[in-house]
C-alpha positions in Angstrom: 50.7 -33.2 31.5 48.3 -29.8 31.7 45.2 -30.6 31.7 43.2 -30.3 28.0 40.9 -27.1 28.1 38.1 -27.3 25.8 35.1 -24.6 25.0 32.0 -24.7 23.2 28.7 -22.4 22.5 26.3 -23.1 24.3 23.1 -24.3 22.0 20.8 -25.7 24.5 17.1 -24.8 25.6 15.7 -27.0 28.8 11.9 -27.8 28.2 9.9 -28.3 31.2 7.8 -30.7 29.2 5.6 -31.9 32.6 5.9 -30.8 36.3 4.8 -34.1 37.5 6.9 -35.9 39.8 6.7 -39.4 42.3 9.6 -38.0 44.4 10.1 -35.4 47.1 13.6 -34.5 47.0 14.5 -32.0 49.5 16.9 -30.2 47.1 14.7 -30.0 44.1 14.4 -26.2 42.3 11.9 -27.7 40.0 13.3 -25.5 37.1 12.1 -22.4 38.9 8.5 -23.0 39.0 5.9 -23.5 42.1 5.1 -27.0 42.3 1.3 -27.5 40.2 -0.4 -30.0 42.3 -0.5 -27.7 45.4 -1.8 -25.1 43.8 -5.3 -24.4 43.5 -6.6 -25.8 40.4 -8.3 -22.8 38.6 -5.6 -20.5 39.6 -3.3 -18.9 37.4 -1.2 -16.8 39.2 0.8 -19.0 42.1 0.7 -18.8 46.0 4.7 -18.7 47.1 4.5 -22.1 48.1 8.4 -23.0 48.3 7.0 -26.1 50.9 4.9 -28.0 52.8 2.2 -28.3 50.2 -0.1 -31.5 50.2 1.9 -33.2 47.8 5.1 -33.3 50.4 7.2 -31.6 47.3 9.3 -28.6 47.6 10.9 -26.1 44.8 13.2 -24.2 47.1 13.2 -20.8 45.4 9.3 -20.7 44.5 8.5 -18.2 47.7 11.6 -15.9 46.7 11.8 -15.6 42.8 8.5 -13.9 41.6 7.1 -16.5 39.9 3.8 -15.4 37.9 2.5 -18.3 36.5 1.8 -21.8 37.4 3.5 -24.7 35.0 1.4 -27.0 32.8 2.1 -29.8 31.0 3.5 -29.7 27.1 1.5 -31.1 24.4 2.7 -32.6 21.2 0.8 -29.9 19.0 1.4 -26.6 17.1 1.8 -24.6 19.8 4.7 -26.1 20.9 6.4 -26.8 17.7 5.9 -23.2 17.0 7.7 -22.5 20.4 10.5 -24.8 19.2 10.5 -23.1 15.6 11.0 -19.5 17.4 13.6 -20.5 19.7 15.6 -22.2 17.3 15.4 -19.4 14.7 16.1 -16.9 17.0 18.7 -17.9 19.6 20.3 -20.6 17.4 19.0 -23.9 19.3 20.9 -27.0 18.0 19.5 -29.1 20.9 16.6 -29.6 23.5 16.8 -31.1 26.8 13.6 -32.5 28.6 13.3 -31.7 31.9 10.5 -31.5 34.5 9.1 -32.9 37.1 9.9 -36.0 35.8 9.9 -36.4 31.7 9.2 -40.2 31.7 5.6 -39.1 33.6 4.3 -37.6 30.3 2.6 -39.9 28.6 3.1 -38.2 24.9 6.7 -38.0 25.6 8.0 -39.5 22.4 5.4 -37.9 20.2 7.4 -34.3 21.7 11.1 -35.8 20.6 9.5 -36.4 17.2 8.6 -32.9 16.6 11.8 -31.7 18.0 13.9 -33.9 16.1 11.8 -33.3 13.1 13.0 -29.3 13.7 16.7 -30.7 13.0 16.8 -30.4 17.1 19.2 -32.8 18.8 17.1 -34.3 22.4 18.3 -35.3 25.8 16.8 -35.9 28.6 17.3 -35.8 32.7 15.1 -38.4 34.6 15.3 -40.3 38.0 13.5 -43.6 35.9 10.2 -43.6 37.5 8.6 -44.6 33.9 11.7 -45.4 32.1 11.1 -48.7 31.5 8.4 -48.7 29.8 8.6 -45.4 27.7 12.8 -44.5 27.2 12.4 -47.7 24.2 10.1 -45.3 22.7 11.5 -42.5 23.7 14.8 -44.2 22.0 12.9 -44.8 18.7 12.0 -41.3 18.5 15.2 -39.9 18.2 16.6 -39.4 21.9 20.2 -39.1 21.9 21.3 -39.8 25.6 19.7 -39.6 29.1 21.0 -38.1 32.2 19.8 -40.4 35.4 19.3 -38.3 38.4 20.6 -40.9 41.6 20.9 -40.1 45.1 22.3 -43.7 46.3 22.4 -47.0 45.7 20.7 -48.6 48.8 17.1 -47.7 49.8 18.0 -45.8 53.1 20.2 -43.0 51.1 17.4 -41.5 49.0 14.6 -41.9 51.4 17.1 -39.6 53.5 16.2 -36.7 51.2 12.7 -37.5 50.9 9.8 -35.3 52.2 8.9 -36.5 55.5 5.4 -38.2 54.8 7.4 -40.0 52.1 10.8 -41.4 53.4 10.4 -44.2 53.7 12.4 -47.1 53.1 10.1 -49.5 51.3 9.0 -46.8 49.0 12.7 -45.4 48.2 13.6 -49.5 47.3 10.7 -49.5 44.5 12.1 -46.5 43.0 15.1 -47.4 42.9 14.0 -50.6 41.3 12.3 -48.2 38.8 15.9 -46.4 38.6 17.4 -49.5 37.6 14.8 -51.1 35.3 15.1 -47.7 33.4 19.3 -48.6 33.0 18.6 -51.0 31.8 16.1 -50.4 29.0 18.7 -46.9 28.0 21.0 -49.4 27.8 19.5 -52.2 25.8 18.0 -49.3 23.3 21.4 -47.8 23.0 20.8 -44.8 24.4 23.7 -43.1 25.9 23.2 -42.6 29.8 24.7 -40.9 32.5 24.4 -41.0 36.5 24.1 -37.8 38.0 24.4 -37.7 41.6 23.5 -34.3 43.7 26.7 -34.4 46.8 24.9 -31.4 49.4 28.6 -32.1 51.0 31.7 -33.8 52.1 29.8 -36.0 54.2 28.0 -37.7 51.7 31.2 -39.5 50.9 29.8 -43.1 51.4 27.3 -42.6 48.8 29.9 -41.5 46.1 31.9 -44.5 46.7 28.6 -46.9 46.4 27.8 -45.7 43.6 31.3 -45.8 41.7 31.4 -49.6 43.2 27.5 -50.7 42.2 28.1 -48.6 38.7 31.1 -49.5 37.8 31.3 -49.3 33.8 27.6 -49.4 33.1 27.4 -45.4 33.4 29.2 -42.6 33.1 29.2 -40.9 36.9 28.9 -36.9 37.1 28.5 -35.5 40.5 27.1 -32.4 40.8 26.9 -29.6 43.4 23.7 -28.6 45.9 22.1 -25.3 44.7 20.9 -25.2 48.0 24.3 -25.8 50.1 26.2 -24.2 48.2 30.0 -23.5 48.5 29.8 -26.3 51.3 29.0 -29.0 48.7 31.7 -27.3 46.0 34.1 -27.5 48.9 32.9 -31.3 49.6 33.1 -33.0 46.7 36.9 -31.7 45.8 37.4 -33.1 49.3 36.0 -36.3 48.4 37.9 -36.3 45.3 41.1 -35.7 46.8 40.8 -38.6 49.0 39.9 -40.9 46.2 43.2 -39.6 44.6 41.3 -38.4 41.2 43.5 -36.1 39.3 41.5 -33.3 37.0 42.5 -34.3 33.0 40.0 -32.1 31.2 37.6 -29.2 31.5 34.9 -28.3 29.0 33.4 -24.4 30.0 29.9 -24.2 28.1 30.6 -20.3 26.4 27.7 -17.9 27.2 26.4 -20.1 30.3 27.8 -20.8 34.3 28.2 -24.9 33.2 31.2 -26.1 33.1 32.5 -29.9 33.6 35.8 -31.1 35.2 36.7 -34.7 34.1 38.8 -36.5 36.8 40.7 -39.4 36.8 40.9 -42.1 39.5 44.2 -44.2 40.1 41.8 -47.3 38.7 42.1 -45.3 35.2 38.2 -44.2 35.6 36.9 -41.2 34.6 34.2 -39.1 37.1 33.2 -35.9 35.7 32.2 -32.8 38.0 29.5 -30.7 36.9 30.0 -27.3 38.8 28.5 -23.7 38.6 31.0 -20.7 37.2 30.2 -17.3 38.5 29.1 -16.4 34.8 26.1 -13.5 34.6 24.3 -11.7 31.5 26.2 -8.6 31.6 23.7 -6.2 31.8 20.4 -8.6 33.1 22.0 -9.5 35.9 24.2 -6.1 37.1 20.8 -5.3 38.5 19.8 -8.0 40.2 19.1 -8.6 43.9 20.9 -11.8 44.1 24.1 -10.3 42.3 26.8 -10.8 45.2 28.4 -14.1 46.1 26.1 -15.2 48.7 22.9 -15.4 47.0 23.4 -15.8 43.3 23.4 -19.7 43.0 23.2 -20.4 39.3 24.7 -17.6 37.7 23.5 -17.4 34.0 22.5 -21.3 33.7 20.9 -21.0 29.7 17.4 -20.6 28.3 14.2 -22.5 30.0 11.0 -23.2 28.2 7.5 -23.6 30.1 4.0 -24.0 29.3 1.7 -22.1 31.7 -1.9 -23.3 32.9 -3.0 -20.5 29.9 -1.8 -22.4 27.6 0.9 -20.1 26.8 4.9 -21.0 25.9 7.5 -18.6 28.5 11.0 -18.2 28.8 13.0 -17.8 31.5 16.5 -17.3 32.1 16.8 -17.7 35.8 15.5 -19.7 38.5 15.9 -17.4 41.3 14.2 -14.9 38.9 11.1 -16.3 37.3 9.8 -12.7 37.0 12.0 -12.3 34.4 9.8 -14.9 32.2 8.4 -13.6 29.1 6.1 -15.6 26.7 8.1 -16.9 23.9 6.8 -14.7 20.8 7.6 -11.1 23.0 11.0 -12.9 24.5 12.3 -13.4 21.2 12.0 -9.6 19.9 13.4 -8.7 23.6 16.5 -6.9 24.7 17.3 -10.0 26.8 17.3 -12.9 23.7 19.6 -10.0 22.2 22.0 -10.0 25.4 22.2 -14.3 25.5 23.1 -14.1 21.6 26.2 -11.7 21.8 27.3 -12.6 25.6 27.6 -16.7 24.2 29.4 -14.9 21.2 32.0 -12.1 23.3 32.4 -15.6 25.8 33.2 -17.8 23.3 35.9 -15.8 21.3 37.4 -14.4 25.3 37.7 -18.2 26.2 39.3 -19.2 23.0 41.3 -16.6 23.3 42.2 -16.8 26.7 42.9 -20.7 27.7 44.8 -23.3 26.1 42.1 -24.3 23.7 41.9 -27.6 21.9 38.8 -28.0 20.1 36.6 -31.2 21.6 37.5 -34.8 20.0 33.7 -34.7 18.8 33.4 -31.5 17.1 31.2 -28.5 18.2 27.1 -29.4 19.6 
């Protein structure tokens, strides 16, 4: 049977609603942005700290991609709904998904999905569970719609693997994943749709995909997803590990106007594991330019629109994280040439994919 082809616009903006964070994760891009705490504190414009600040956290493009301001956290006020209300006017937002650091660290975190879902705007959310417990059930009455838990193992020793070197340690990595779990759990028992993602830097992180197919079995859905920072090596490792589980691909969704796409595999048990990969997918003329345009260095392609809040105070959008000079506060972004190019590159994609693949429009209708 070929496998079913689906497309759909892509509607999204990720909101960096906090760049707090109780991990170190050796991998972490931290949506772009220089990492707060190390930074001094009346500073606006960042030192290219990519690592080894006190906090023991890294954002591994922060010393390369020209970033010119310093994240702050989002407040549940007009300036923000007015950031959401231009964004979704101009580029046709039907959904926002909280990012960060870690969402569940902001304390006004459901007070934020009110006003977004007030604005008609589905939410979702991507967190390792470090406060899921106690705020996802009112995150859940808010309005979220589903949660994306970020896991790098299921025993203590795997994510303390990946930690920062002051902080791997084992007895520390066990009470976060306790937090990991406790958060499940409380997704779960609010209903909230949830999702493990799991980062595979390569093939031989094998083990760890097996463990947590075994220790998740039917409580999540299970997306692995490729290291940024290895690159082809991890692409090329988890089809290896997928091979030798026997999973056979059944579906692909491609995200029209964005380099997302998701291949759904699956295993001779009948279960379903969904790869979430990168597709070498620009902005036609923002990227012909760029530095990083070759195979090599360009990581993310055209990944969609990102929303920040600067120490200032002021809302900016980005569109790249290995270009954060290319952020522009929201009111001048949305009269620029560049919200201009996102709106007719998702529209020229859309109808080329369409037009081009076996399309079959998706069970659930367009989001």
């Amino acid at each position: 049977m070929p496998m079913a082809i689906h497309v759909r616009r892509d509607r999204t903006l990720r909101v960096k609603v906090t760049d707090a964070c109780g991990l170190t994760c050796d991998f972490c891009h931290n949506e772009g942005t220089p990492v707060a705490v190390d930074q001094p504190k009346q500073r606006r414009i960042p030192l290219p700290i990519a690592e080894g600040g006190r906090s023991g956290r890294v954002s591994i493009y922060a010393a390369t991609n020209g970033a010119k301001f310093i994240p702050a956290m989002m407040l549940p006020d007009e300036a923000f709904t007015s950031a959401l209300v231009s964004m979704r006017d101009r580029l046709d937002i039907g959904e926002v998904h909280l990012t960060g650091g870690e969402p569940t660290l902001h304390p006004r975190l459901p007070e934020l999905i009110t006003i977004a879902r007030t604005l008609g705007l589905t939410v979702a959310m991507t967190s390792n569970g470090q406060n899921g417990a106690r705020l996802i059930p009112h995150c859940a009455d808010a309005g979220l719609s589903r949660v994306n838990f970020s896991i790098f193992g299921t025993t203590a020793a795997e994510p303390a693997s990946v930690q920062g070197a002051r902080y791997a340690s084992i007895r520390s990595a066990q009470r976060k994943l306790d937090d990991l779990a406790d958060s499940i759990d409380a997704a779960i028992k609010a209903g909230v749709p949830a999702s493990a993602n799991l980062v595979v830097p390569g093939y031989s992180h094998k083990p760890r995909v097996i463990n947590l197919l075994e220790h998740y079995s039917m409580r999540l859905s299970i997306r692995l997803l490729n290291s940024l920072d290895e690159g082809v090596a991890s692409i090329k490792g988890i089809h290896g590990i997928l091979r030798d589980l026997g999973a056979v691909p059944v579906e692909r969704l491609l995200i029209a106007g964005t380099s997302s796409a998701r291949t759904v595999y699956r295993l001779p048990s009948g279960r379903l594991v969904h790869f979430k990969q990168i597709r070498p997918v620009p902005l036609p003329r923002t990227c012909s330019s760029c530095r990083f345009s070759n195979d090599r260095e360009c990581q993310e392609g055209y990944y969609g629109l990102r929303l920040y809040r600067d120490r200032e105070g002021r809302y900016q959008v980005g569109v790249c994280i290995q270009r954060m000079d290319l952020c522009q506060p929201v009111e001048q972004f949305v009269t620029s040439e560049i919200a201009g190019e996102v709106l007719r590159f998702r529209e020229t994609e859309y109808a080329a994919l369409r037009e081009n693949l076996d399309y079959r429009p998706p069970d659930r209708g367009e989001r």
